[in-house]
MOPAC internal coordinates of N, CA, C and O (Angstrom, degrees):
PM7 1SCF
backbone

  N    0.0000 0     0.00 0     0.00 0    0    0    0
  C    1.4512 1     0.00 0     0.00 0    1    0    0
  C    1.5304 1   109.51 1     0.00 0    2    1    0
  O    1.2310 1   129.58 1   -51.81 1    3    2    1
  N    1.4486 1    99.14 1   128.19 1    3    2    1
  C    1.7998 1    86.24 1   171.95 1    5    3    2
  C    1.1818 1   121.48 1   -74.83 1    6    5    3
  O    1.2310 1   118.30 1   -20.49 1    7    6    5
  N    1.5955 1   120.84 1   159.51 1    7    6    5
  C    1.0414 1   124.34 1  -179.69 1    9    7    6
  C    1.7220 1   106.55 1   -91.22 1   10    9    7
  O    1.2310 1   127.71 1   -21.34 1   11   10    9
  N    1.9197 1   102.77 1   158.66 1   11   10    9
  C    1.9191 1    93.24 1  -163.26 1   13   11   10
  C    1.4421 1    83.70 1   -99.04 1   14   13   11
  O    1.2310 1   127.85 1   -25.40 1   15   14   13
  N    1.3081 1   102.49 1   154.60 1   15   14   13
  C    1.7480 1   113.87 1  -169.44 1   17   15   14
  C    1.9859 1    78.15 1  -117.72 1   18   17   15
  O    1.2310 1   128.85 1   -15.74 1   19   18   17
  N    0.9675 1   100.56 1   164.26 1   19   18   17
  C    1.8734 1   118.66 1  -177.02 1   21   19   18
  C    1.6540 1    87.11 1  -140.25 1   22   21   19
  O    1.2310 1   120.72 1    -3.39 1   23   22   21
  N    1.1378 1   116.23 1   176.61 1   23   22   21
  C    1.5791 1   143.61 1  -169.51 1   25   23   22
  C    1.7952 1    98.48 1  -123.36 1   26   25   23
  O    1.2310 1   139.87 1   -44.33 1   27   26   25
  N    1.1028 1    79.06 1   135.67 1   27   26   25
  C    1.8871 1    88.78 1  -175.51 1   29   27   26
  C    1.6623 1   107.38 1  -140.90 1   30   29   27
  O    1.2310 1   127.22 1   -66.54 1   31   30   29
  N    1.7706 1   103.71 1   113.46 1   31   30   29
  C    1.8474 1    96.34 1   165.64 1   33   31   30
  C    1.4045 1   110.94 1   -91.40 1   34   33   31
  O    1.2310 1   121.56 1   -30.29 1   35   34   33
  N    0.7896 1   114.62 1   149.71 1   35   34   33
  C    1.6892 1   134.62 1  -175.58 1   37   35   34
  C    1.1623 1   109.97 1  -121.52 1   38   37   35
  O    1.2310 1   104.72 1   -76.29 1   39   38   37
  N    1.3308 1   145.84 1   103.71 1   39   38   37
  C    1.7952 1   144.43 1   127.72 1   41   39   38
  C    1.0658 1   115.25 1   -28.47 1   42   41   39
  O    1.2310 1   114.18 1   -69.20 1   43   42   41
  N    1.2414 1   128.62 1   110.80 1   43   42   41
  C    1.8105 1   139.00 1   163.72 1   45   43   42
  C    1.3873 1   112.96 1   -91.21 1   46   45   43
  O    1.2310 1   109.16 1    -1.18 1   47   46   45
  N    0.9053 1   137.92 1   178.82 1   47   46   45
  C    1.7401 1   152.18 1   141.64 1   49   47   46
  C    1.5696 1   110.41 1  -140.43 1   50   49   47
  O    1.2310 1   122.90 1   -39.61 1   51   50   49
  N    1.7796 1   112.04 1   140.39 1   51   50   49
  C    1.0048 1   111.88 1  -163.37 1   53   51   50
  C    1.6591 1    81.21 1  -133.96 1   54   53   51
  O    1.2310 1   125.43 1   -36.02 1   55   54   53
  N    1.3319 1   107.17 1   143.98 1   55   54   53
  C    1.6849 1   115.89 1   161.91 1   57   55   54
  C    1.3648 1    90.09 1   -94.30 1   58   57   55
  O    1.2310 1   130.60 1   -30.27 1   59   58   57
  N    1.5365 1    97.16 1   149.73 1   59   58   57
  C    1.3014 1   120.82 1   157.53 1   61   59   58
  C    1.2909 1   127.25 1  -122.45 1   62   61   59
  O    1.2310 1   110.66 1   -63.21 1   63   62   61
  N    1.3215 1   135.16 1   116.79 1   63   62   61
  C    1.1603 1   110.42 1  -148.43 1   65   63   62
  C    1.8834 1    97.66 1  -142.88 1   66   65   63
  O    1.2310 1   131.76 1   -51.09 1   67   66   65
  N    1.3758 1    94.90 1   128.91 1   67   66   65
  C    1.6446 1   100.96 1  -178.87 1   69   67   66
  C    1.7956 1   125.72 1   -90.73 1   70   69   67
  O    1.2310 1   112.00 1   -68.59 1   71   70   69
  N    1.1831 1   132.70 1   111.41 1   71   70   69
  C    0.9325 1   136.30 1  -150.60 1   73   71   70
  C    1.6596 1   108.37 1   -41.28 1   74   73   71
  O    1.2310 1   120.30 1   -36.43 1   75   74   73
  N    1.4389 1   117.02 1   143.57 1   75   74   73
  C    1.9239 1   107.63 1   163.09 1   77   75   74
  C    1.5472 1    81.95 1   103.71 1   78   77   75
  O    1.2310 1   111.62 1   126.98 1   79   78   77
  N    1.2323 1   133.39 1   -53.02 1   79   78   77
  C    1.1719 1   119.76 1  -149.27 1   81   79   78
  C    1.5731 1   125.63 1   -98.54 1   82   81   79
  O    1.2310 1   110.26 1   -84.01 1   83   82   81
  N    0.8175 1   135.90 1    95.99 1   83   82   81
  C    1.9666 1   148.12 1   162.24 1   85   83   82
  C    1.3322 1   102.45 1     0.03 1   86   85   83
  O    1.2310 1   108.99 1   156.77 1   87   86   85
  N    1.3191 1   138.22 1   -23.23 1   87   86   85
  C    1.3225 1   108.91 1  -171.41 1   89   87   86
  C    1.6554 1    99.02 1  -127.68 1   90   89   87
  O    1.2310 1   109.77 1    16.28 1   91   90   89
  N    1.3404 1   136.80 1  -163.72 1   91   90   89
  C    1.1667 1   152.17 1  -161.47 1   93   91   90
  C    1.7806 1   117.61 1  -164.18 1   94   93   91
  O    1.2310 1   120.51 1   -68.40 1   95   94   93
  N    1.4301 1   116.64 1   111.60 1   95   94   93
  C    1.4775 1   104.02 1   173.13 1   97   95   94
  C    1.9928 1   109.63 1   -83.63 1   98   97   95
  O    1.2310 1   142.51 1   -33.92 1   99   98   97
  N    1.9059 1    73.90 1   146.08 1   99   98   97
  C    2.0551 1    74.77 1   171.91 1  101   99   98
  C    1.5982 1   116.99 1   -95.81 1  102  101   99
  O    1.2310 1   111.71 1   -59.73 1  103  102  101
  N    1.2957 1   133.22 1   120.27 1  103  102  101
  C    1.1999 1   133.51 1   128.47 1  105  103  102
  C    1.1793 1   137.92 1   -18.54 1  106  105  103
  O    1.2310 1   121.59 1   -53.95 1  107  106  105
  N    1.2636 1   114.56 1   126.05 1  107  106  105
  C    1.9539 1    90.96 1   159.78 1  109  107  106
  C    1.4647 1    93.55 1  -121.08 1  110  109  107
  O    1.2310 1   115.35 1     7.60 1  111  110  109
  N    1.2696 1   126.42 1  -172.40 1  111  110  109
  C    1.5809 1   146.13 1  -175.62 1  113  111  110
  C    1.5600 1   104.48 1   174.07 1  114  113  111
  O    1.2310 1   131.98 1   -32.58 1  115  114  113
  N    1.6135 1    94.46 1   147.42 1  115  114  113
  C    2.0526 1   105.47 1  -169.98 1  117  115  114
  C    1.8620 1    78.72 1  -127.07 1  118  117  115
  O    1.2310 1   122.19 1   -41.41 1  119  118  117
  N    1.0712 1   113.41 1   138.59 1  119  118  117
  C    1.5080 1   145.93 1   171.58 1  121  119  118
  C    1.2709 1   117.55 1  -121.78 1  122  121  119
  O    1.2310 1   107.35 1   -45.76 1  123  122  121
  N    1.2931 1   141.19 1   134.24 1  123  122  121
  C    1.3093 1   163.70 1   152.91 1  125  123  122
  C    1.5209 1   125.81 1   -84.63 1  126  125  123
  O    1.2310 1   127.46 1   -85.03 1  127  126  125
  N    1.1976 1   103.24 1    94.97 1  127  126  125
  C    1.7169 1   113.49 1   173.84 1  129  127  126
  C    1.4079 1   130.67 1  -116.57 1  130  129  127
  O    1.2310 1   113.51 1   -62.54 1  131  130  129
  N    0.8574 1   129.88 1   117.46 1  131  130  129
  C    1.7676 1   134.42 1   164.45 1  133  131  130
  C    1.2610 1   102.99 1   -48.29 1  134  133  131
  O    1.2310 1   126.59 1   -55.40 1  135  134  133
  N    1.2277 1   104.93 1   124.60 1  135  134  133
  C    1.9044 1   116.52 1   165.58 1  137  135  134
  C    1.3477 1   115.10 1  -153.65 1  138  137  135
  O    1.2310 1   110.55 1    -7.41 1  139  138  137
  N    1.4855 1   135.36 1   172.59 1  139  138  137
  C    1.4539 1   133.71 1   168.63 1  141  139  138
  C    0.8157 1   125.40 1   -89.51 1  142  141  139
  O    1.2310 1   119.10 1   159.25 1  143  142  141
  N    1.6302 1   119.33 1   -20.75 1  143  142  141
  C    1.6669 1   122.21 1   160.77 1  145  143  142
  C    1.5337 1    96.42 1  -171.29 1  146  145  143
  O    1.2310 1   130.22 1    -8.47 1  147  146  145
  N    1.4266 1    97.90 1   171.53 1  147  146  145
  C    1.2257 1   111.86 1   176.52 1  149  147  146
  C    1.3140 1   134.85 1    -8.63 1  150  149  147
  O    1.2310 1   121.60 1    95.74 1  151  150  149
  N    1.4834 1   114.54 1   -84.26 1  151  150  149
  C    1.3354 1   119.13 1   179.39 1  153  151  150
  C    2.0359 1   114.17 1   -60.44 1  154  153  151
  O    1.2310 1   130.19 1   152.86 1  155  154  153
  N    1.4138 1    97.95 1   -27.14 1  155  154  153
  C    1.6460 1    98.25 1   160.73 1  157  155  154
  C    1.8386 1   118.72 1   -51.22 1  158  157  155
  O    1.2310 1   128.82 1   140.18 1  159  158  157
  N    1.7019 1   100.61 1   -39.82 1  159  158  157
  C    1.3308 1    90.67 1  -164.01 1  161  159  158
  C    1.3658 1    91.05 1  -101.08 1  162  161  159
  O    1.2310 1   108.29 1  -159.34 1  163  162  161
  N    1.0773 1   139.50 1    20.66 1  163  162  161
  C    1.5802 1   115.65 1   161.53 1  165  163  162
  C    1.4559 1    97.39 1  -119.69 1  166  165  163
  O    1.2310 1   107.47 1  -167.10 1  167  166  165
  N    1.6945 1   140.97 1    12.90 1  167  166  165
  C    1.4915 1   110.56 1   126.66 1  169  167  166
  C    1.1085 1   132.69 1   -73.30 1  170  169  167
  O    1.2310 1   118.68 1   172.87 1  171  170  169
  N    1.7553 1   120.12 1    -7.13 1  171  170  169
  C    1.0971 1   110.78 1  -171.53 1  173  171  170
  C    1.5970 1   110.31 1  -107.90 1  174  173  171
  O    1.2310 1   127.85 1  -176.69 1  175  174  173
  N    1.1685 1   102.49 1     3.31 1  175  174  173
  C    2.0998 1   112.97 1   169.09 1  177  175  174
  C    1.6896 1   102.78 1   -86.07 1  178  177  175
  O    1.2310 1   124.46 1   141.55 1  179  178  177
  N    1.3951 1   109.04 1   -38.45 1  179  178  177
  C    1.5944 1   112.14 1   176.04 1  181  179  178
  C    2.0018 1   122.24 1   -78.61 1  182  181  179
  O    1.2310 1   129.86 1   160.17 1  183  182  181
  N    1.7681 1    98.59 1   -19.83 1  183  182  181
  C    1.6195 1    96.30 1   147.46 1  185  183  182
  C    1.2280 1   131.07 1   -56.72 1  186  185  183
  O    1.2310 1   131.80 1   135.50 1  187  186  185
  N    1.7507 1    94.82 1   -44.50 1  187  186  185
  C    1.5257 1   113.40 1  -153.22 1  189  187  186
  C    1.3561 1   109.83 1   -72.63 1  190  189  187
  O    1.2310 1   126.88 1   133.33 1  191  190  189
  N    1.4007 1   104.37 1   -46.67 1  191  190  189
  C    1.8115 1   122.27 1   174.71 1  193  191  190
  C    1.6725 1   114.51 1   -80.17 1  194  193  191
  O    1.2310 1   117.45 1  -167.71 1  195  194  193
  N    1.4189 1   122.45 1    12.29 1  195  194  193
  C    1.3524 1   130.38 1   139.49 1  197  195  194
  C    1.1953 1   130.44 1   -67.11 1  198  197  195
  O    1.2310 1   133.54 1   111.78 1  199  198  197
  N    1.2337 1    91.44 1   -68.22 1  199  198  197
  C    1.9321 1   117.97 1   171.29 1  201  199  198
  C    1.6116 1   105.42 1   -46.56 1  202  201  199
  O    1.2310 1   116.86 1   170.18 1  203  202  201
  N    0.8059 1   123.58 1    -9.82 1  203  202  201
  C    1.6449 1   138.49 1   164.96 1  205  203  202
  C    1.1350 1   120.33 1   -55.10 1  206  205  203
  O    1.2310 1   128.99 1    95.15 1  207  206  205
  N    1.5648 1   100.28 1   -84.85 1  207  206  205
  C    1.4988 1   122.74 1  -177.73 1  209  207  206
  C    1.3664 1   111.28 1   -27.31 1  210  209  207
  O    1.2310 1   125.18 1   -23.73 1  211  210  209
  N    1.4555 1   107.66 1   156.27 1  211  210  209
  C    1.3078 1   125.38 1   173.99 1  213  211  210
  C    1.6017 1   124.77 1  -153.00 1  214  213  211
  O    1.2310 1   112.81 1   -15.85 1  215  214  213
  N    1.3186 1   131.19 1   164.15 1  215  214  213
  C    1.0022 1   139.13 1   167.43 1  217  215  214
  C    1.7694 1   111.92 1  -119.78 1  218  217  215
  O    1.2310 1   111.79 1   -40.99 1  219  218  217
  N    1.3256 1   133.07 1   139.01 1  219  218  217
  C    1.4956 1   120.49 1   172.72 1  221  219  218
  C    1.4616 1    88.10 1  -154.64 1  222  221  219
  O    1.2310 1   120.12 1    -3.39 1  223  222  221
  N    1.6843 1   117.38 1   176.61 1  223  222  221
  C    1.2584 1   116.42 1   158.86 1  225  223  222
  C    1.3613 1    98.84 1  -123.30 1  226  225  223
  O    1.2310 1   123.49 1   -19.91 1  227  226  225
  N    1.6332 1   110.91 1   160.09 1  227  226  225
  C    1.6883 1   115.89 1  -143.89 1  229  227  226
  C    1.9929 1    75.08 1   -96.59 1  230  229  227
  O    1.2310 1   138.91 1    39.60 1  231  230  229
  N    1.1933 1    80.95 1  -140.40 1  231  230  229
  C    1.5581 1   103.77 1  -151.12 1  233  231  230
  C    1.8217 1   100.47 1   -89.71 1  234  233  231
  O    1.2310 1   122.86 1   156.95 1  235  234  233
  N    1.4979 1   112.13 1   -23.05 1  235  234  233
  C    1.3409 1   133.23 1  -167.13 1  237  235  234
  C    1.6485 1    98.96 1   -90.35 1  238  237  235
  O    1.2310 1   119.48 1   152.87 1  239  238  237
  N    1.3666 1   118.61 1   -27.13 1  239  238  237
  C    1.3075 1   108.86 1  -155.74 1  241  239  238
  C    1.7208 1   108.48 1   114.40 1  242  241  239
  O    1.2310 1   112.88 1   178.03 1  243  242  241
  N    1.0636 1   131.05 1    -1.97 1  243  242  241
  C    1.4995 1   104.80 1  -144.89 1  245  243  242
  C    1.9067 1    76.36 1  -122.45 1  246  245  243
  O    1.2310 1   131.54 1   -49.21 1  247  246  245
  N    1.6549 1    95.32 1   130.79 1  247  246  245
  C    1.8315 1    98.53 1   157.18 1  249  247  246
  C    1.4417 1   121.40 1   -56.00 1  250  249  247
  O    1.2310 1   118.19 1   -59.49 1  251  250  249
  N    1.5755 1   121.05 1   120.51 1  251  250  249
  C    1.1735 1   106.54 1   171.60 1  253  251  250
  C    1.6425 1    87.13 1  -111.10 1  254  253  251
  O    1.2310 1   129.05 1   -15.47 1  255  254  253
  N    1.5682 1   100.17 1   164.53 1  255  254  253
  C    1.1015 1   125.57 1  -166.78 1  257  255  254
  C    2.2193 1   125.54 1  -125.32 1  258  257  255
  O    1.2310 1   134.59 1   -63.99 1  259  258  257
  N    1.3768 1    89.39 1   116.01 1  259  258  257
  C    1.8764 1    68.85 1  -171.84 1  261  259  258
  C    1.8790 1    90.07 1  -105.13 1  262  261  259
  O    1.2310 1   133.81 1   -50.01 1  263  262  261
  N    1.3911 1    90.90 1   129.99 1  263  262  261
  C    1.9806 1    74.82 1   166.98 1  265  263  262
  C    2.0306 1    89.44 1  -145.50 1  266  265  263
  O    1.2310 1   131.51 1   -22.13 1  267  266  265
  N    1.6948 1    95.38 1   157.87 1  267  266  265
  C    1.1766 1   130.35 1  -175.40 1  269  267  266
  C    1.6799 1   104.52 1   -61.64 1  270  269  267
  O    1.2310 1   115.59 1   -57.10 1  271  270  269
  N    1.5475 1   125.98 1   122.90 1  271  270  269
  C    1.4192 1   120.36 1  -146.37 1  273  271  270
  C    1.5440 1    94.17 1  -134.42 1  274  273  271
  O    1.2310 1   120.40 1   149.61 1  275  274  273
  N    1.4305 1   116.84 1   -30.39 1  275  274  273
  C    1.3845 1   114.25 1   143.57 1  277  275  274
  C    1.7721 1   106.78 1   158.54 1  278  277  275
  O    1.2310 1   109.31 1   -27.88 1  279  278  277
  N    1.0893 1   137.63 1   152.12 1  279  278  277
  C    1.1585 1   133.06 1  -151.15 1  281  279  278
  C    2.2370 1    97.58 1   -97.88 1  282  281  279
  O    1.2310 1   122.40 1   -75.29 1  283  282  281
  N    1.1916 1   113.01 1   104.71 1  283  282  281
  C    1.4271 1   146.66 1   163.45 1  285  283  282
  C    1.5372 1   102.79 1   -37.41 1  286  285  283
  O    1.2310 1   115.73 1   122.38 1  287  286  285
  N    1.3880 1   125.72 1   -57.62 1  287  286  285
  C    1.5296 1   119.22 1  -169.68 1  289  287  286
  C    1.8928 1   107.59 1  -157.23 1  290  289  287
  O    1.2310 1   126.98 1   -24.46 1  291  290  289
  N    1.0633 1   104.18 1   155.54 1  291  290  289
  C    1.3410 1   129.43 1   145.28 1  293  291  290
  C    1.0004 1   146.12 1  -177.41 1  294  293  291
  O    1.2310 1   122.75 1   -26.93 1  295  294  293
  N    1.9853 1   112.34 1   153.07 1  295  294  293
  C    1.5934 1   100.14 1  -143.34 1  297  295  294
  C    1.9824 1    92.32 1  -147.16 1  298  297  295
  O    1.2310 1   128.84 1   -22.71 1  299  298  297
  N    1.5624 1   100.57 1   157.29 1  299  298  297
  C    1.1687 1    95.36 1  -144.70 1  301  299  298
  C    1.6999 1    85.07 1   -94.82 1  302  301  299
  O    1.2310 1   120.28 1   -22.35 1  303  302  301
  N    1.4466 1   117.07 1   157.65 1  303  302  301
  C    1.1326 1   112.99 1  -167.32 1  305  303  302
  C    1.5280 1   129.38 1  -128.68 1  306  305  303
  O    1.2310 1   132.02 1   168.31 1  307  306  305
  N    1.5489 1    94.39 1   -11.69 1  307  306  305
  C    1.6190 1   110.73 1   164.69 1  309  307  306
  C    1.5846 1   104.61 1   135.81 1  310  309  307
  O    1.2310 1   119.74 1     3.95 1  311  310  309
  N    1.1675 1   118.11 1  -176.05 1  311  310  309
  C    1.7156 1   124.77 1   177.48 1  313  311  310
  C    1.2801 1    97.53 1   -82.94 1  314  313  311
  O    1.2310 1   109.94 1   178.12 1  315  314  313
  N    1.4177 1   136.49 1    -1.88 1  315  314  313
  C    1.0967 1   141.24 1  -148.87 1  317  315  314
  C    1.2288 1   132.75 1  -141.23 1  318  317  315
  O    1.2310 1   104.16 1   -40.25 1  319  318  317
  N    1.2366 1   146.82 1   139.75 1  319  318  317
  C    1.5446 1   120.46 1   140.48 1  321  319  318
  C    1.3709 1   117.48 1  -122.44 1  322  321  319
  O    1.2310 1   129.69 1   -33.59 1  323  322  321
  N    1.3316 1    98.92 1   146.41 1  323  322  321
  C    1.5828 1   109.25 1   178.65 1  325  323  322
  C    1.4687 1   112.37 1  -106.80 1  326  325  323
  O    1.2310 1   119.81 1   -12.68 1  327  326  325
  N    1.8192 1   117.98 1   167.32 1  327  326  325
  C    1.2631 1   116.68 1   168.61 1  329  327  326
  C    1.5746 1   119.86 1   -53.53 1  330  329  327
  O    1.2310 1   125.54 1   -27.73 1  331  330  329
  N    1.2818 1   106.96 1   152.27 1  331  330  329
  C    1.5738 1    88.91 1   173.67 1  333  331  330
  C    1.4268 1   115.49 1    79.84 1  334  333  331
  O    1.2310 1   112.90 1   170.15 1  335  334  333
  N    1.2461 1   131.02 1    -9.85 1  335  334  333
  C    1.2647 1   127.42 1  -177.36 1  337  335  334
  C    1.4955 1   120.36 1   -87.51 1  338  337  335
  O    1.2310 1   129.87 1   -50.50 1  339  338  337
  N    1.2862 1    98.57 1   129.50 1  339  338  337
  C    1.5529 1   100.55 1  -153.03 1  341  339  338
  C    1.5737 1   104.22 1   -88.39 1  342  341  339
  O    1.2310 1   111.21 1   -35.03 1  343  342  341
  N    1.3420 1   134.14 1   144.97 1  343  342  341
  C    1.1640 1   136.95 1  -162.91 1  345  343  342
  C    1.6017 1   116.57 1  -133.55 1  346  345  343
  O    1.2310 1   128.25 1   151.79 1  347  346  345
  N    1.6388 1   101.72 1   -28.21 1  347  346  345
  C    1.8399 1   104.77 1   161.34 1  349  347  346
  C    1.0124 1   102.29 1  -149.97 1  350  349  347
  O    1.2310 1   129.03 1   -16.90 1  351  350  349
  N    1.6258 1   100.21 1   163.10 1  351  350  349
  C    1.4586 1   122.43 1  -166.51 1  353  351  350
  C    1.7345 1   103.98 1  -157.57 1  354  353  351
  O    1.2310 1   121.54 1   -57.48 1  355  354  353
  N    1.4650 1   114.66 1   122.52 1  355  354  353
  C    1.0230 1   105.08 1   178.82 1  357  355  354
  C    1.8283 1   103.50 1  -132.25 1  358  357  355
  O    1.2310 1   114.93 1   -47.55 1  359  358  357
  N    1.5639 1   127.21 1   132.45 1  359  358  357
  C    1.4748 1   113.13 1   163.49 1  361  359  358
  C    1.3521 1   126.25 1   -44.10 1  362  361  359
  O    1.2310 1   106.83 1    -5.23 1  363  362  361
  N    1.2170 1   142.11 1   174.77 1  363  362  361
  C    1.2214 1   148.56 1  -100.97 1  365  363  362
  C    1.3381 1   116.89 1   172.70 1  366  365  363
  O    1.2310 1   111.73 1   -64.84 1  367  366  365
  N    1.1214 1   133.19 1   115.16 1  367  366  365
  C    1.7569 1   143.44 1   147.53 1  369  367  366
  C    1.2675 1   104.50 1   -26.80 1  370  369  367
  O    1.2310 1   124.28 1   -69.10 1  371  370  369
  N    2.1535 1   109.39 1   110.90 1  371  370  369
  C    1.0702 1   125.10 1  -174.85 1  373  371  370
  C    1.2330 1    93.55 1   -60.40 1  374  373  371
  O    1.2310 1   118.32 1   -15.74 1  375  374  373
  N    1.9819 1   120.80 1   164.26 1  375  374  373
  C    1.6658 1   108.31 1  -171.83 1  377  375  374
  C    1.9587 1    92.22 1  -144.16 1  378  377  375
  O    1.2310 1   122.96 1   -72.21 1  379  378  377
  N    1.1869 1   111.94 1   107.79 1  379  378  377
  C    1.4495 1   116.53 1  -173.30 1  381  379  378
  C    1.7476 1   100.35 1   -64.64 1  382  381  379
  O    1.2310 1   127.09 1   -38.54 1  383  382  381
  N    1.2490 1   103.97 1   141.46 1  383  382  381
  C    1.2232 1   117.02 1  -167.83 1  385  383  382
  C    1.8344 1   117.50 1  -113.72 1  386  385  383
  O    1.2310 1   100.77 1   -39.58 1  387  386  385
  N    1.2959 1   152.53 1   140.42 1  387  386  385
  C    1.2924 1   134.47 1  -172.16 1  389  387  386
  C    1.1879 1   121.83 1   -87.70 1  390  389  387
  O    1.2310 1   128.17 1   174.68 1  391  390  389
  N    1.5625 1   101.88 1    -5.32 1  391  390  389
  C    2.0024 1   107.56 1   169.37 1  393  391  390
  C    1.1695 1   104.71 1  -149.89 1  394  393  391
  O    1.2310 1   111.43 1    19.26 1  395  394  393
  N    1.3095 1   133.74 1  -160.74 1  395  394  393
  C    1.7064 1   138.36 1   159.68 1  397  395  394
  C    1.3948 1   105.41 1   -98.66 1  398  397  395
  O    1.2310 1   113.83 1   175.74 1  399  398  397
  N    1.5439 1   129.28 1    -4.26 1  399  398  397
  C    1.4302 1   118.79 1   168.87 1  401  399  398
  C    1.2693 1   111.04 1  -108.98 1  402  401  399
  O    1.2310 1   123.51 1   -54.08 1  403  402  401
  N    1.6295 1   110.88 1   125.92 1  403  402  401
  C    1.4698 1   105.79 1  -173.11 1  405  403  402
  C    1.7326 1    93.48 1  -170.81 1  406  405  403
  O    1.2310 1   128.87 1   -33.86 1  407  406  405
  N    1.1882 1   100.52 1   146.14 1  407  406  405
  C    1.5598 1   102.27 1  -179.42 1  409  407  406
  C    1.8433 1   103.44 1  -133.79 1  410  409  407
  O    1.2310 1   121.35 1    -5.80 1  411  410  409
  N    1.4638 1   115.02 1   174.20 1  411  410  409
  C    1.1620 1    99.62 1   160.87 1  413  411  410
  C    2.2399 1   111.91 1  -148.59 1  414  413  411
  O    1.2310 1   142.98 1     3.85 1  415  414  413
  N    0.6690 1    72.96 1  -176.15 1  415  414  413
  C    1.5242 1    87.43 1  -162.41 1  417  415  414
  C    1.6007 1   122.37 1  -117.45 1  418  417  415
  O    1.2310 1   128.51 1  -102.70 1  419  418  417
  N    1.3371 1   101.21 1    77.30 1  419  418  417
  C    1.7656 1   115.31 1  -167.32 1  421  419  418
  C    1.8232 1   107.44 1   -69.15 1  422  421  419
  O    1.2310 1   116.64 1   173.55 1  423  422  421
  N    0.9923 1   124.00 1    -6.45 1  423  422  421
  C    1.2738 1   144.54 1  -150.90 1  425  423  422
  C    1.3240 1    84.40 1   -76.65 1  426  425  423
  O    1.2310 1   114.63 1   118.45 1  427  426  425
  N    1.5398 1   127.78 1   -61.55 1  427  426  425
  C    1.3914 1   133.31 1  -168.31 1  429  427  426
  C    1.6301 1    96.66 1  -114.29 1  430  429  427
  O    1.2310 1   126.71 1  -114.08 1  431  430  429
  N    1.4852 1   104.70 1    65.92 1  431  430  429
  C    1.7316 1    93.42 1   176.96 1  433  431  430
  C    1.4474 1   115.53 1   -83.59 1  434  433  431
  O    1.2310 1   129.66 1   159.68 1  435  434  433
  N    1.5490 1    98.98 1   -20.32 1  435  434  433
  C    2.1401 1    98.33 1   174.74 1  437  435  434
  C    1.9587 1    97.31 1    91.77 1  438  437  435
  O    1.2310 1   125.46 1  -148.75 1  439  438  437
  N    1.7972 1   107.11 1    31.25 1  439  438  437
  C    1.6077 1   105.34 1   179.14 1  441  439  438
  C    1.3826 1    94.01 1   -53.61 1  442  441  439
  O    1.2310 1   132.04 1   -28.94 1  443  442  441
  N    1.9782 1    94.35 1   151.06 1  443  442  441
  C    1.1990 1   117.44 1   151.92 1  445  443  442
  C    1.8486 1   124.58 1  -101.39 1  446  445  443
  O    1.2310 1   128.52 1    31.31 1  447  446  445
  N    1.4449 1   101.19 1  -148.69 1  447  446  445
  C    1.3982 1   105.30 1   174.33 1  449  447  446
  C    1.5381 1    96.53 1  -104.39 1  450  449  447
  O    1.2310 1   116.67 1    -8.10 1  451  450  449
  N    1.3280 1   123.93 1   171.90 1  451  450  449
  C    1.7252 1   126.19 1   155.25 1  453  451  450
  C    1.4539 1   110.81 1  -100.92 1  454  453  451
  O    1.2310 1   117.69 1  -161.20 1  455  454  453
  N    1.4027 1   122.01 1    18.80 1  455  454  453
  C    1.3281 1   120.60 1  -158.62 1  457  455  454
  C    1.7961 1   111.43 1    38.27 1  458  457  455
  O    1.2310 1   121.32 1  -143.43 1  459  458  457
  N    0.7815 1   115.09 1    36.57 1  459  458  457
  C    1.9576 1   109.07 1   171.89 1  461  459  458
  C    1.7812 1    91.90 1   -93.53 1  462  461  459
  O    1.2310 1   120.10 1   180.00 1  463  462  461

């Protein structure tokens, strides 16, 4: 009998960290994995967000470094995915407004890429 695999997003954070220097920026990244439960899908978000990592040297000379810093979330998402299915969500910078009537207009929002 096969076993049922479900779809799983996962939140990562990755330091990146450039050689010489004291501090480290954090990353985040959301991944999508098939697993049978839980502990299935967080070995297979902690493969996945290995297979990631990298080492290069930038443009200066200097190794920068991405490494796996520990996986933030995961949440189960159905047998499925559909269009439209939303996978992250994060709150937001309260945004003072000049009245209570105000609309906005995503139509011409000026999208970018996420580099993914």
């Amino acid at each position: 009998m096969k076993k049922v695999r479900w779809w799983f997003s996962a939140m990562v954070e990755y330091a990146l960290h450039v050689e010489g220097q004291c501090e480290y920026r954090l990353v985040k990244s959301v991944l999508l994995v098939r697993a049978g439960d839980f502990d299935e899908a967080l070995n297979r978000v902690i493969a996945a967000a290995r297979a990631r990592e990298e080492a290069y040297r930038n443009a200066d000379g200097e190794l920068v470094r991405w490494m796996l810093k520990r996986v933030v979330t995961i949440d189960w998402l159905d047998s499925r995915l559909t269009s439209g299915r939303e996978v992250y969500s994060e709150p937001g910078e309260v945004v003072r407004v000049p009245s209570v009537d105000f609309s906005f207009t995503p139509e011409v929002s000026g999208w970018g890429s996420s580099g993914v």
